[in-house]
C-alpha positions as CSV (number, residue, x, y, z in Angstrom):
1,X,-15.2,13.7,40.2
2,X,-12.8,10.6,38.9
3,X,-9.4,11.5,37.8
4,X,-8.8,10.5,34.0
5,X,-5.7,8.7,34.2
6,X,-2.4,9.1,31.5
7,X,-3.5,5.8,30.2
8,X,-7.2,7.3,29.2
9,X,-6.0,10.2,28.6
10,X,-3.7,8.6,26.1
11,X,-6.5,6.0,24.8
12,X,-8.6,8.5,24.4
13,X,-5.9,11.0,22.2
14,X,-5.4,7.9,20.1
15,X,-8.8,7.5,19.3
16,X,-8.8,10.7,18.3
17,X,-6.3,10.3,16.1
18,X,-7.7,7.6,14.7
19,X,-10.8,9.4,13.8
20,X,-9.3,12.1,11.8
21,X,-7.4,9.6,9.9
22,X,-10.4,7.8,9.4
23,X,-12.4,10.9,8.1
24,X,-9.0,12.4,6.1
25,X,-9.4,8.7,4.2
26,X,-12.8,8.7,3.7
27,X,-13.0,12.4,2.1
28,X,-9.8,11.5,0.1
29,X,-12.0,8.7,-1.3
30,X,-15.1,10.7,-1.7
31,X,-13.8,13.8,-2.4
32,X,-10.3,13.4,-3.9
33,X,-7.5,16.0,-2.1
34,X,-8.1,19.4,-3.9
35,X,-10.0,21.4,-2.2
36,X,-9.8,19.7,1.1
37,X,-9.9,21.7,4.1
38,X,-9.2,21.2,8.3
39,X,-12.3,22.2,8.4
40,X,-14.0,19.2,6.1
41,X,-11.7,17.0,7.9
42,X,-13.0,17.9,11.0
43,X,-16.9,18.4,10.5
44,X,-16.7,14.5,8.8
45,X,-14.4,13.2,12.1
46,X,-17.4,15.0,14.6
47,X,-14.7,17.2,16.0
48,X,-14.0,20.6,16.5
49,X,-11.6,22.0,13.9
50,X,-9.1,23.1,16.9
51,X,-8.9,19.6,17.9
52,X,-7.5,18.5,14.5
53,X,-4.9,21.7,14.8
54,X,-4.2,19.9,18.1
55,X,-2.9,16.8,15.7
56,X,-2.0,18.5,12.7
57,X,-0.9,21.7,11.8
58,X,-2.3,21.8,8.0
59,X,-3.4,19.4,5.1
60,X,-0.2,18.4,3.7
61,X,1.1,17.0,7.5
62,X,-2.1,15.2,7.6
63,X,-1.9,13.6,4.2
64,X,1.2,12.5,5.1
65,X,0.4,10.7,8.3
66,X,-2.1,8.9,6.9
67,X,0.0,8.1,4.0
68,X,3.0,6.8,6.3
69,X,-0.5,5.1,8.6
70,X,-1.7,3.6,5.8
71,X,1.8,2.3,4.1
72,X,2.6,1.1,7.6
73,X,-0.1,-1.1,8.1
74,X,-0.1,-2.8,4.4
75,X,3.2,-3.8,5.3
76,X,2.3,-5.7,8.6
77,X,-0.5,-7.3,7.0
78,X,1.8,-8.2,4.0
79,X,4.8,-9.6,5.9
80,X,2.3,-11.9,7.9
81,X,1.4,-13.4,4.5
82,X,4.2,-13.7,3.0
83,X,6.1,-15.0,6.0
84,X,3.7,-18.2,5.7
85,X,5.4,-19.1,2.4
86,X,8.6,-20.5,1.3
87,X,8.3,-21.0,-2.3
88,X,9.4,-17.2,-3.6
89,X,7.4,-17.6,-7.0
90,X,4.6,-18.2,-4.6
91,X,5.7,-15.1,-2.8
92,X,5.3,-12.9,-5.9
93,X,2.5,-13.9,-6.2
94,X,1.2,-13.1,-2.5
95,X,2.5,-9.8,-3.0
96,X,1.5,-9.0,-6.3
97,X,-2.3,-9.8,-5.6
98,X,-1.7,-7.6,-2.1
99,X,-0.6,-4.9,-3.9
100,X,-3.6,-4.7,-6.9
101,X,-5.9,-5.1,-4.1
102,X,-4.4,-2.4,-2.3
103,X,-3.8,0.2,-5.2
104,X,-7.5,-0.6,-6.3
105,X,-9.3,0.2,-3.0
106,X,-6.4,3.0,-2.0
107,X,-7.5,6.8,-1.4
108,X,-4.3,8.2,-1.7
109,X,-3.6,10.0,-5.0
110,X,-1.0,8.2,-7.2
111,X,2.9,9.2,-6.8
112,X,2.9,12.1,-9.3
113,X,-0.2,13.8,-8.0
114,X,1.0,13.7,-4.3
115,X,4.8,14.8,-5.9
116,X,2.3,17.8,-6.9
117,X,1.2,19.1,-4.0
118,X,3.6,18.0,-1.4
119,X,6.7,19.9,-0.7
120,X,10.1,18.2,-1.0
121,X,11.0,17.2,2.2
122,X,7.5,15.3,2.6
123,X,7.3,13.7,-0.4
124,X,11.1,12.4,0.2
125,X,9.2,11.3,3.7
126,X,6.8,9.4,2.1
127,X,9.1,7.7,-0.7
128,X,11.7,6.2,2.1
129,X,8.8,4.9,3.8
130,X,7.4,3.7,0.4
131,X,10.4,3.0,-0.7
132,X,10.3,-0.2,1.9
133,X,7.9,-2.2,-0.3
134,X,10.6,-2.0,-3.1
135,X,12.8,-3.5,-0.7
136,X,10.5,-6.3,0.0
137,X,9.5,-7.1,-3.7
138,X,13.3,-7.1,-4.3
139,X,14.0,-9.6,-2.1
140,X,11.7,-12.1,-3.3
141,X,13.2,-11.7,-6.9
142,X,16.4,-12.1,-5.1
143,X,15.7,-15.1,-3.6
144,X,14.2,-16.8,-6.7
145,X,16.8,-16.3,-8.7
146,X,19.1,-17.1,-5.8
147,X,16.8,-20.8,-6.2
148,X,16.5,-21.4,-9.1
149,X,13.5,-20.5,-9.6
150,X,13.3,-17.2,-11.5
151,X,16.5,-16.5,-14.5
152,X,19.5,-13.9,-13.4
153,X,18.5,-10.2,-14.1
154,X,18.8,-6.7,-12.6
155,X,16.8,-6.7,-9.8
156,X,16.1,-3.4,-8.9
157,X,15.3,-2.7,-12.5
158,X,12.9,-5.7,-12.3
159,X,11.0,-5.0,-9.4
160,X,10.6,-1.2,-10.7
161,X,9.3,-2.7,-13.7
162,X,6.6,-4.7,-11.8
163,X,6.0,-1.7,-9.9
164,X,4.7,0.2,-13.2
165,X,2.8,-2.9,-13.9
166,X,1.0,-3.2,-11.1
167,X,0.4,0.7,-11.2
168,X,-1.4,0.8,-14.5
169,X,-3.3,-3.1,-14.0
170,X,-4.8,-1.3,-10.9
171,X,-8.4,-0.4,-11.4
172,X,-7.9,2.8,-8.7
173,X,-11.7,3.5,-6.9
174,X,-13.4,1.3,-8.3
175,X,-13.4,-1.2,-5.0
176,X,-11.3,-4.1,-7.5
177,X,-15.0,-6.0,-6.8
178,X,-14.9,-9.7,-5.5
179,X,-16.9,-10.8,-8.2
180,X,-15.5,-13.6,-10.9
181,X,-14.5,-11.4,-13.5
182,X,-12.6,-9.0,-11.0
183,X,-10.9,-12.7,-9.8
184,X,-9.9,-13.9,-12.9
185,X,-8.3,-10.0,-13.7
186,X,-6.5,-10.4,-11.2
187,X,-5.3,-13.8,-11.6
188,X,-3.9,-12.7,-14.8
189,X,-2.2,-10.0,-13.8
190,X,-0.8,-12.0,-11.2
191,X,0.7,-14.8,-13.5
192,X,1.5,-12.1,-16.2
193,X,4.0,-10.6,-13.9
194,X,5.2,-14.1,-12.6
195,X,5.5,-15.3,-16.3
196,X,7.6,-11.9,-17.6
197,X,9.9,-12.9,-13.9
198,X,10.8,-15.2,-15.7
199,X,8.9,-18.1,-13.7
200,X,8.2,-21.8,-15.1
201,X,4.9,-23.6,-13.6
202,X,4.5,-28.0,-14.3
203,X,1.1,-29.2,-16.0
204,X,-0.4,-28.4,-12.8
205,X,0.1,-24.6,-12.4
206,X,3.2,-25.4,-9.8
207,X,6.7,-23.6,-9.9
208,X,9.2,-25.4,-11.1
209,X,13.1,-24.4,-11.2
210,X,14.1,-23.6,-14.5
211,X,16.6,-26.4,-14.8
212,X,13.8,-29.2,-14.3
C-alpha cells in the first residue's frame, strides 16, 4: 500500500476545507444563516458531519472563517486592480464598482445581522479584518486630495459615508445582472459617489484637478 505523504495529506485537508466553505457559502446564499446547522453544512459539502467538527467547532467559527476567507480574497483581487492605476479618481472608481459587485453577489448577512448573532470577540474579529477595506478606500481619498484632485475634507468621515452608500445602492442577492440596465446602475452609482468626492471630469468624462 503507498504511503500518503504530509504534502497529500495536507492537499487533501485543504480541499476539504475548501469544500465546507464552499457549501457554508452556498447554503448562506440559498438558505440565509438562521437555522443553519453542521449538519446542513456537511450533507451539502458530501462529508460526514464529524469531519466538519474536525474544522470547525460550531456555526458561528464557521461563519467567521468564511467571512475572514471571503474578505481576504476580495482584497487580493482588489489591490491587483487598483495597483494598475495611478489616477486616484480613477481608483475610486475601481473600488467603488468592486465593492457593489461584491455586496450584490455576497452571502454574508449585512453588518447588523452578523452583530446579531455573533459574539463580541468574533464580530470584533471580523470588523479589524473588515476594517482593512476602510483603510484602502481612505487612502485613495487621501491621495486625491493630496493631488489635487478631490477638495480637503475629513477622510475617515468620507470614506464611512461612501461606505453607507455603497451599502444601500447594493442590490444584495439579486446576482447585480450583467445586463445594460444593471451597467448603467452601476455606472451611476459609481460617478454619484465620485461627483459627492468632490471629483471634476473635462467634456470628455476625464478627471481633472480642481484648479484646471
Amino acid at each position: 500500500m503507498p504511503r500518503i505523504s504530509a504534502a497529500s495529506n495536507a492537499a487533501q485537508r485543504a480541499e476539504t476545507q475548501r469544500r465546507i466553505l464552499t457549501a457554508f457559502g452556498e447554503l448562506l446564499f440559498t438558505h440565509g444563516l438562521p437555522g443553519l446547522t453542521m449538519t446542513d453544512v456537511a450533507r451539502h459539502a458530501r462529508i460526514g458531519r464529524t469531519a466538519v467538527y474536525n474544522y470547525y467547532a460550531d456555526i458561528e467559527e464557521l461563519l467567521i472563517a468564511y467571512a475572514l476567507d471571503e474578505t481576504e480574497r476580495f482584497l487580493v483581487d482588489l489591490r491587483e486592480s487598483l495597483d494598475s492605476l495611478e489616477n486616484p479618481v480613477e481608483r475610486l472608481a475601481v473600488y467603488v464598482r468592486a465593492q457593489v459587485e461584491d455586496l450584490s453577489r455576497r452571502h454574508l448577512p449585512p453588518g447588523p445581522a452578523m452583530a446579531a448573532v455573533l459574539s463580541p470577540s468574533s464580530f470584533a474579529k471580523l470588523a479589524d479584518h473588515v476594517g482593512e477595506l476602510s483603510v484602502l478606500l481612505q487612502g485613495i481619498l487621501r491621495d486625491g486630495m493630496a493631488q489635487g484632485y478631490l477638495p480637503e475634507s475629513d477622510i475617515a468621515q468620507l470614506a464611512q459615508l461612501i461606505h453607507g452608500t455603497l451599502s444601500s445602492s447594493a442590490a444584495r442577492g439579486d446576482g447585480a445582472g450583467q445586463d445594460a440596465e444593471a451597467e448603467a446602475r452601476l455606472a451611476r452609482t459609481v460617478r454619484f459617489i465620485q461627483l459627492g468626492a468632490g471629483a471634476r471630469f473635462d467634456d470628455a468624462g476625464r478627471p481633472v484637478r480642481r484648479g484646471s
